[in-house]
C-alpha positions as MATLAB code, in Angstrom:
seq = 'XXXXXXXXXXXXXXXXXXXXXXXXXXXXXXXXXXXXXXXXXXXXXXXXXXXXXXXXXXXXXXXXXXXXXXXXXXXXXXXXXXXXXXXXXXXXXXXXXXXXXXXXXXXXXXXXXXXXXXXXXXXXXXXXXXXXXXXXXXXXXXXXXXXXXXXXXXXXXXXXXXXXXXXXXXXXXXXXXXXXXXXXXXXXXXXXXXXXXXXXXXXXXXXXXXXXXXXXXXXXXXXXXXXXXXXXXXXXXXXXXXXXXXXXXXXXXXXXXXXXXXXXXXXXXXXXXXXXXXXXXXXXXXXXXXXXXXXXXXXXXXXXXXXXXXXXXXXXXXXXXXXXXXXXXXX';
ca = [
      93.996   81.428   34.484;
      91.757   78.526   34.546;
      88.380   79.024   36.103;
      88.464   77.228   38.833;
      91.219   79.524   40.469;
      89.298   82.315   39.620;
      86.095   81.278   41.492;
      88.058   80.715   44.708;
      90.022   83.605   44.927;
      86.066   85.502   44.477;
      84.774   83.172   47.185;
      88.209   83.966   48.987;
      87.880   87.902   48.132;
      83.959   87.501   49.608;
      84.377   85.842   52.614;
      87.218   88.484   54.037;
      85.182   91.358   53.001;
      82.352   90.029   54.520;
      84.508   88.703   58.377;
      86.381   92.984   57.951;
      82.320   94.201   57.235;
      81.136   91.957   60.572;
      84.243   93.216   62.561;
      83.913   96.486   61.533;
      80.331   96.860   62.470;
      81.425   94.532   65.706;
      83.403   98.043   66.466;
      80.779  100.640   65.339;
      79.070   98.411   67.773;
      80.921   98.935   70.544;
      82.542  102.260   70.112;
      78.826  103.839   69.696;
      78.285  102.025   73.041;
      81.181  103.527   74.167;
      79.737  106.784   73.716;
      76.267  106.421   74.893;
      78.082  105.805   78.177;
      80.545  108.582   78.222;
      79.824  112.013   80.014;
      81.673  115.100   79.663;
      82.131  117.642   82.150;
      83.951  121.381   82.320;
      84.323  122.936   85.058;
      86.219  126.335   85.227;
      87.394  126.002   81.981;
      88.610  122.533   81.773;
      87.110  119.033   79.834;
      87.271  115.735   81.009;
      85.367  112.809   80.568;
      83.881  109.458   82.395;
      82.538  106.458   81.020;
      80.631  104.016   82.866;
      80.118  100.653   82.387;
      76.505   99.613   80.794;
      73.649   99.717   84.056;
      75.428  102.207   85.464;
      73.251  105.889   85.825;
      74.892  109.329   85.310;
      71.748  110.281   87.888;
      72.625  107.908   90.253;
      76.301  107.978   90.790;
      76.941  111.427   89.119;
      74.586  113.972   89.586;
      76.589  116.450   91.481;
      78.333  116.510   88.126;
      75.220  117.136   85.505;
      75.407  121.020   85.776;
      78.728  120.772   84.576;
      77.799  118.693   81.503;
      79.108  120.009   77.967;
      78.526  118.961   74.428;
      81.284  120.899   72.856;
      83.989  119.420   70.716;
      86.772  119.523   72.942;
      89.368  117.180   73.345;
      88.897  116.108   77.713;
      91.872  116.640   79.711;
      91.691  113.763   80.967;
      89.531  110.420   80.475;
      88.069  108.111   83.410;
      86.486  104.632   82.803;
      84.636  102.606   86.152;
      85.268   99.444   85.861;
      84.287   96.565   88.454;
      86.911   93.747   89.482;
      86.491   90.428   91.182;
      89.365   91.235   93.570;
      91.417   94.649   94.156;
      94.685   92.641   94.945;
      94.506   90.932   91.944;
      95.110   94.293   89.791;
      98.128   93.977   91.910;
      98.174   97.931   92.303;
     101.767   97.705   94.052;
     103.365   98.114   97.463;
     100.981  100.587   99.806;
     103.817  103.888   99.994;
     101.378  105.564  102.353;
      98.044  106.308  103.758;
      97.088  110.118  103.848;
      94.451  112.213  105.296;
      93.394  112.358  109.017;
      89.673  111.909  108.251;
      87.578  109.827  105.364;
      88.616  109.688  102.238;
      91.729  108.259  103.084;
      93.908  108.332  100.193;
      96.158  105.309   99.938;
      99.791  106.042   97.635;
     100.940  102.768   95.650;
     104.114  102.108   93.959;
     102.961  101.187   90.726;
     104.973   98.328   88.994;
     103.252   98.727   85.625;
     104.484  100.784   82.452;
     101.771  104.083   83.184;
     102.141  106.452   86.087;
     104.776  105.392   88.741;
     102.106  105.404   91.573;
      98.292  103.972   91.881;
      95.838  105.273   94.120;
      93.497  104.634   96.482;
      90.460  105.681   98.195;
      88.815  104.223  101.033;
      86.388  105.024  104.417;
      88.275  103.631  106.868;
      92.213  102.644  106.966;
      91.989   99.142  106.738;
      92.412   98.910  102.995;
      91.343  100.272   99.920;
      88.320  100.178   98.882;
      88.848  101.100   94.759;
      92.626  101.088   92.789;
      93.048  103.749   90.374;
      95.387  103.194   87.282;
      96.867  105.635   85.628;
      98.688  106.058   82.250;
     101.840  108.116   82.182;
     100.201  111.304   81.655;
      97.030  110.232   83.581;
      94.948  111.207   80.229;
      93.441  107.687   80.181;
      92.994  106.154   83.543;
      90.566  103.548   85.052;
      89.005  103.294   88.230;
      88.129   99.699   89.699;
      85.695   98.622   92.802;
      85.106   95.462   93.830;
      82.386   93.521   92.008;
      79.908   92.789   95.632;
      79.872   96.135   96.481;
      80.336   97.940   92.906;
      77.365   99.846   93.457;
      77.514  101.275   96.842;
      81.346  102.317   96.065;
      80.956  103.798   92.628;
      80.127  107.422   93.284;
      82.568  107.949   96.099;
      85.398  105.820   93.733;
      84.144  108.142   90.655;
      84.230  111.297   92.438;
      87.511  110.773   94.592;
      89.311  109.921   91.143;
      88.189  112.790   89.191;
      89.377  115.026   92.056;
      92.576  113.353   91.965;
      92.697  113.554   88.452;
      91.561  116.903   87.862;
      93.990  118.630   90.285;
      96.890  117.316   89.191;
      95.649  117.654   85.168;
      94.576  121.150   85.473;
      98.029  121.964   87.696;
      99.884  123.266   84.849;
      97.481  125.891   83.736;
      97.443  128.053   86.765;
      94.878  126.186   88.454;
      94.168  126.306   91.740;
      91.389  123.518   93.685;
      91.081  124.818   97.372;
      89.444  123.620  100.364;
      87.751  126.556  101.182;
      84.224  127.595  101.265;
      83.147  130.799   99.174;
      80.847  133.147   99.749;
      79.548  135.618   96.275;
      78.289  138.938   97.415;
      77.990  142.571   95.656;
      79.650  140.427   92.148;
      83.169  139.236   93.852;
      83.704  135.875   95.809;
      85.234  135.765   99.318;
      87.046  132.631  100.220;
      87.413  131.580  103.987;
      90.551  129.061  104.703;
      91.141  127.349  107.916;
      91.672  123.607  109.278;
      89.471  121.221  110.083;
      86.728  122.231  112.229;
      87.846  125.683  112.140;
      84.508  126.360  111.118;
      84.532  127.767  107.390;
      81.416  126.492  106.972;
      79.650  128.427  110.130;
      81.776  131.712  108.602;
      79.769  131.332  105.444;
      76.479  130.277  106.706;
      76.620  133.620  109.483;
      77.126  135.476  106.140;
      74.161  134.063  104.797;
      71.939  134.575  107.379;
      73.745  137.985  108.337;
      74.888  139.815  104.866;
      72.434  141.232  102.639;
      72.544  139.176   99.199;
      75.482  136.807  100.503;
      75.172  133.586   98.440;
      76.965  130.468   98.772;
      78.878  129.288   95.952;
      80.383  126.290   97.039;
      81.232  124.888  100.613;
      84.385  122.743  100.424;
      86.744  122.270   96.561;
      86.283  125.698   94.843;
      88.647  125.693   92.036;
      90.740  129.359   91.049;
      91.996  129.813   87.578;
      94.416  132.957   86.591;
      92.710  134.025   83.815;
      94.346  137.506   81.821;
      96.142  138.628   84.926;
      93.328  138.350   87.326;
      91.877  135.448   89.971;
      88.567  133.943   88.975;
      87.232  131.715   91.340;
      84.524  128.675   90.273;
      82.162  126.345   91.428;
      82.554  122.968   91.227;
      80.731  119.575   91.562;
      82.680  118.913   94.986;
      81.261  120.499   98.038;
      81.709  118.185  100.851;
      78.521  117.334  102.901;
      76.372  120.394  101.471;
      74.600  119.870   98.123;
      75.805  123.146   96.408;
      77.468  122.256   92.674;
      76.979  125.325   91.228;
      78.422  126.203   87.147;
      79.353  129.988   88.008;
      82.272  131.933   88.255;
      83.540  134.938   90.029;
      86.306  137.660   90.523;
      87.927  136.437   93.997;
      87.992  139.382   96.160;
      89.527  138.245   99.310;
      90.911  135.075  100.947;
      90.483  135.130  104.792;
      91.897  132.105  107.205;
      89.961  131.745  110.236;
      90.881  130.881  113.439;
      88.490  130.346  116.610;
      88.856  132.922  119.449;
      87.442  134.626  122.422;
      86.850  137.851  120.199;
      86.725  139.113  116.518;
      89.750  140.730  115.209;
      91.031  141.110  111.393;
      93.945  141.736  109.870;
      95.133  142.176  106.319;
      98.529  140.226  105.639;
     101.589  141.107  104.015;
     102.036  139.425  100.500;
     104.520  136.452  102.243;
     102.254  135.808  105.474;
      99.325  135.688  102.889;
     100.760  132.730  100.771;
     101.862  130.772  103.763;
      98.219  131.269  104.536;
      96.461  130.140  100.806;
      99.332  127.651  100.645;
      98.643  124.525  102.641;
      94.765  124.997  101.916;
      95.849  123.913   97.735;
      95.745  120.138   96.812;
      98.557  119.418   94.688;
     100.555  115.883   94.574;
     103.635  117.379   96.716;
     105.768  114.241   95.473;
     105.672  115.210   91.596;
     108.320  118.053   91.602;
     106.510  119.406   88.250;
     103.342  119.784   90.072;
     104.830  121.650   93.213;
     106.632  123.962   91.043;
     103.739  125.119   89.049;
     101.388  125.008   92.586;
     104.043  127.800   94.079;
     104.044  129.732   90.786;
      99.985  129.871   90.707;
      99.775  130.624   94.482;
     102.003  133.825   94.212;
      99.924  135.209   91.150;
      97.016  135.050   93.192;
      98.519  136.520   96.246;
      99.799  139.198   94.036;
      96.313  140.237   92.757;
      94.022  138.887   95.898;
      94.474  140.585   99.693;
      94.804  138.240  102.072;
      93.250  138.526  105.677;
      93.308  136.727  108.631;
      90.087  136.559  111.086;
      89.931  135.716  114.838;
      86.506  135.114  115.768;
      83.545  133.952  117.421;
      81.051  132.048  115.976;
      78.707  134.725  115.699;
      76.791  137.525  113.723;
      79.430  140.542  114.841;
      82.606  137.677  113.152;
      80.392  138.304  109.750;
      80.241  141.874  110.050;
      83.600  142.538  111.458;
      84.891  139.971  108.450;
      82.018  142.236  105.373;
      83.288  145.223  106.608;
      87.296  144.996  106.316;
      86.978  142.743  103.057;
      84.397  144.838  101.092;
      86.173  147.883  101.430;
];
């Protein structure tokens, strides 16, 4: 082989080791970036993880979620990237299905076109429009979040922690997972849960507890999360607690769930297993439209009703409505 041939096919040989060495360190690069940028959380039992784009602050737009941060090894549940986009529209997210919720967040439903998850999502403060897109792959294990570019940093909490909400209910759905809206009271080393719509005032139940019941602490005001764990209801905090700062990493045995309604007196009941899960029922997020998900919603509902009593409270807003409501559920 004359020598010539030789030499070039070296030179050759050199110059793609050296272009695989550059691309390879070109990926070290940017998967080690990757990682300095990706958080993971578990909360009641289950991983997940977000990555934010460089310049963005896990202590600015995350920090109801640090007391839930893990090191472990395991594999997240589910993985969510923030990402900023020049224009919403031009993700073209699909034709708006519906707009949900009678109060901010409104969540927008989108008929995805793509080749992931047949519907994007939305979040938004008013119901003009959107104001982020989440895309989701097929099993919504890898999914991104995008808010426009102008406002990227005013939007990227509420987009991060509407999405991982989303995300999280309908991930953890299949492993008898329950996320409420509910506030819970701990007291005497079992959780109470109070239920009720809108302005029914589970929040004034818990605080008269509070400032009424001897060692009656709050353990989270809005998105508890239950989890059937060896035949019995365990009932978590979680980093989603509407308007009151309380994101709390500590579980409990549920001891009660108790809907509330407003009324010139205070009365309570125990209900029968049936009246008691058309009680806990409505109060579970679940996405209604993914028959899987409904299924395994009703399923987790009725082991919980099966090992949790279920009461229901008429009441005042008052001191006597805490007392009336310790002393039947305590028992």
């Amino acid at each position: 082989m004359p020598l010539s041939f030789i030499m070039v096919f070296v030179i050759i040989f050199y110059v793609k080791s050296c272009l695989l060495t550059a691309k390879l360190r070109i990926n070290i690069a940017i998967f080690e970036r990757f990682m300095e940028n990706l958080y993971k959380y578990t909360v009641a039992g289950h991983t997940f993880a977000v990555s934010l784009p460089d310049g963005y602050a896990e202590q600015e737009h995350l920090s109801p979620y640090i007391p839930f941060r893990t090191h472990d090894d395991a594999a997240p549940l589910f993985t969510l990237r923030l990402e900023e986009a020049d224009s919403l529209r031009a993700l073209n997210p699909g034709k708006v299905m519906d707009c949900l919720n009678d109060e901010a967040p409104y969540f927008w439903l989108l008929k995805s076109e793509g080749e992931g998850y047949p519907y994007n999502f939305g979040f938004s403060y008013t119901k003009g429009h959107p104001d982020c897109i989440v895309m989701c792959s097929a099993d919504m294990s890898d999914n991104v979040v995008y808010v426009p570019s102008v406002y990227a940093a005013r939007l990227a909490g509420f987009a991060l922690s509407n999405a991982m909400m989303l995300l999280y209910t309908f991930r953890t759905n299949p492993y008898d997972t329950l996320m409420v809206h509910a506030s819970v009271i701990s007291h005497g080393g079992g959780a109470y849960m109070f239920l009720g719509r809108s302005g029914t005032g589970k929040s004034t139940h818990s605080r008269l507890w509070l400032e009424n019941i001897e060692d009656a602490v709050l353990l989270n005001d809005d998105n508890p999360v239950i989890r059937m764990i060896d035949g019995e209801a365990i009932i978590y905090g979680t980093p989603w607690s509407g308007k009151t700062p309380c994101y709390k990493n500590e579980s409990l045995p549920l001891k009660a769930v108790v809907r509330l309604s407003q009324a010139p007196y205070n009365k309570i009941v125990q209900l029968p297993p049936l009246q008691a899960y058309a009680s806990l029922m409505p109060a579970c997020s679940c996405m209604r439209w993914d028959s899987a998900s409904t299924t395994s919603l009703h399923k987790t509902v009725e082991k919980v009703i099966m090992k949790v009593r279920g009461w229901h409270l008429e009441c005042l807003p008052d001191a006597d409505a805490a007392h009336v409501c310790h002393d039947a559920v305590t028992v």
